[in-house]
C-alpha positions in Angstrom: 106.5 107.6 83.8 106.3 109.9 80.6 103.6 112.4 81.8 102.7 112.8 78.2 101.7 109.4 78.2 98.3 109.7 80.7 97.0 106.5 81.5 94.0 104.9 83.5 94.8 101.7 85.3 92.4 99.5 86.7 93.8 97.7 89.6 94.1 93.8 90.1 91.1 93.2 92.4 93.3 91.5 95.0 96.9 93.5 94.8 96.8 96.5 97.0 99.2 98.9 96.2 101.8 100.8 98.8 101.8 104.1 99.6 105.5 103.9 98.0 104.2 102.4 94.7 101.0 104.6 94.5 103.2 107.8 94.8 105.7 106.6 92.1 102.8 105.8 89.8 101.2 109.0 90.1 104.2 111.1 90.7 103.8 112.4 93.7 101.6 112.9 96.3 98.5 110.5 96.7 95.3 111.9 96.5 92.3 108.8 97.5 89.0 109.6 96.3 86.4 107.8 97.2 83.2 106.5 94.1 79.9 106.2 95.0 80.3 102.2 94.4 82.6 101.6 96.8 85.7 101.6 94.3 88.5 104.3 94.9 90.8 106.5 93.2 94.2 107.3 93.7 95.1 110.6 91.7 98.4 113.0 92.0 97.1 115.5 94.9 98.9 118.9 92.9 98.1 117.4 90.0 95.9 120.6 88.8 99.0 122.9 90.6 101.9 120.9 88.9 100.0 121.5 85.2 99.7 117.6 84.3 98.2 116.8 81.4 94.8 116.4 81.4 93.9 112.6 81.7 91.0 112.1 79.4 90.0 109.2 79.8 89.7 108.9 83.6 87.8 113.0 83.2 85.4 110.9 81.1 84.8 108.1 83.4 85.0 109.5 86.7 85.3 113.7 86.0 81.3 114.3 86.6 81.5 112.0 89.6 84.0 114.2 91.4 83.1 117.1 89.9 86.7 118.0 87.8 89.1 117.0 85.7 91.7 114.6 86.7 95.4 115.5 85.6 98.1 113.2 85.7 98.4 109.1 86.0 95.3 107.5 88.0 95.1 104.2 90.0 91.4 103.0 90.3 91.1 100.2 93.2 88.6 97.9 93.3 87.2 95.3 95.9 90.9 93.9 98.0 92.9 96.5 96.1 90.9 99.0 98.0 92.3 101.1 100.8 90.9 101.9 104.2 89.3 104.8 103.8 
């Protein structure tokens, strides 16, 4: 993925993603962050370290939540999609 290109996806509600799939998405290590309403994220884990752009959109939406800014592609799993946490 072009990392200047930062983009939120909201997953399908019943399509869980691998491990393999999550890391290519996200490039590189997974991160999973749990929400308040039971949704997750899945976020590059040296994402700060590696200097990825800042992802704006997913800082807006879910920044205050976790308390800083999300760098990098983000998956956000909902309902099935989830993981076990």
């Amino acid at each position: 993925m072009d990392q200047s290109q930062i983009v939120l996806v909201f997953s399908r509600p019943e399509q869980k993603p691998t491990l393999e799939s999550a890391q290519s998405f996200v490039g590189g290590l997974v991160e999973l962050v749990n929400l308040n309403d039971g949704s997750q994220l899945l976020v590059n884990e040296e994402g700060m370290l590696k200097s990825l752009p800042l992802n704006e959109t997913a800082t807006i939406l879910f920044g205050e939540i976790i308390g800083q800014p999300l760098h990098g592609p983000v998956l956000h799993l909902i309902n099935n999609a989830r993981w076990l946490d």
